[in-house]
C-alpha angles and dihedrals in degrees: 000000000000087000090054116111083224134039139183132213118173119187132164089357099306123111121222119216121196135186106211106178101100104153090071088038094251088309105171117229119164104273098052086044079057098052090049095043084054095045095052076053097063090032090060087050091060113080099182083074118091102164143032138211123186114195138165138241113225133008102321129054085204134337093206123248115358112261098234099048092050086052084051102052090036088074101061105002094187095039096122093239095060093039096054094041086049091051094053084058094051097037086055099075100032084063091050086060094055103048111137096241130050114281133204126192112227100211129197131161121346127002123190146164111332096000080067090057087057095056095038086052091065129092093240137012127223117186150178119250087228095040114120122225123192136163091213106174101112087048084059096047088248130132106239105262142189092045105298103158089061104043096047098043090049078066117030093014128228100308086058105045101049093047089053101033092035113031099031096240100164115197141193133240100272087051088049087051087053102053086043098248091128124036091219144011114219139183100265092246085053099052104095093031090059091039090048094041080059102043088045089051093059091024085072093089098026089184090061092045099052088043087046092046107057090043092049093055084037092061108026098044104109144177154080096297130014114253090255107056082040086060088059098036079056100049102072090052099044084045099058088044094059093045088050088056104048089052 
């Protein structure tokens, strides 16, 4: 539906993912976590797909986690409801890292937060030579979460990624191309045809990408701990700056 926060295409094999909140710039909250969560589902029970693309609709690719729902967590991080509603955000991009094709994140405009984490959870980056990219998480007064030390380090290494997760340096999307957090730079208007023109190319024998795939994040994922254990090393700490804020 053309109202949906999230919406679905899927032609010659490769799915389209689009964020469609614009109003709040992208911005997750748990609904909308839901809906993707459930979207990568159905991606994955399709096997004439063989690549995915998420993209977003406005200014923003994702603004991070939505304001309100962060205010709202902040208040009683480990009330089940806020827990809960915090996980399926979290648990929104780490699906999107283990969809079953290759995925590439069409990136236009900011990036922040935990809309970082979902381009950072996808195979490949394109990205557009003006597009802002920002941890985010200290300027808000959070704790980084879903794992974003992790995430972030296996592409642009430790320099980087303290310079970005500790000491707030945003870039743009040549820099990102630089430090090798994006494959390409690319004029905005160019962004989803480049990114298209890629996840057609090893869509083409959907069988061979979803084998190549899981062997190629098998065999390349590096560091000291795994994404997911990084994800619960992180939640205490997110959770007691959020309950620091609200007070």
């Amino acid at each position: 539906m053309a109202d949906a926060e999230v919406l679905l295409e899927v032609d010659g094999g490769v799915a389209v993912v689009t964020l469609n909140a614009p109003d709040r710039r992208n911005a997750l909250t748990p609904q909308m976590a839901a809906e993707l969560i459930d979207v990568f589902d159905r991606v994955d029970a399709r096997p004439e797909v063989g690549a995915l693309v998420v993209r977003a609709v406005g200014k923003s690719f994702c603004a991070g986690g939505d304001v309100a729902t962060l205010t709202n967590a902040g208040k009683d991080p480990a009330a089940p409801e806020a827990y809960d509603g915090m996980s399926r955000i979290y648990d929104s991009f780490y699906r999107l890292g283990q969809v079953r094709v290759p995925t590439i994140a069409a990136v236009r405009g900011s990036a922040v937060g935990a809309g970082m984490n979902m381009l950072l959870a996808a195979d490949l980056r394109i990205v557009a030579t003006d597009a802002r990219l920002l941890a985010g998480f200290l300027k808000r007064g959070m704790h980084p979460g879903g794992g974003h030390f992790v995430i972030l380090s296996r592409l642009i290494g430790r320099e980087a990624a303290a310079a970005m997760a500790l000491f707030g340096e945003e870039i743009d999307g040549t820099r990102a191309a630089e430090l090798g957090l994006a494959w390409e730079a690319v004029d905005d208007a160019a962004v989803e045809d480049r990114a298209l023109e890629l996840a057609r190319r090893v869509a083409a024998d959907p069988e061979l990408a979803r084998v190549a795939v899981g062997n190629f994040r098998k065999e390349v994922v590096n560091g000291a701990v795994s994404w997911e254990v990084a994800t619960q090393f992180e939640r205490p700490a997110q959770m007691w700056s959020m309950r620091r804020q609200a007070r």
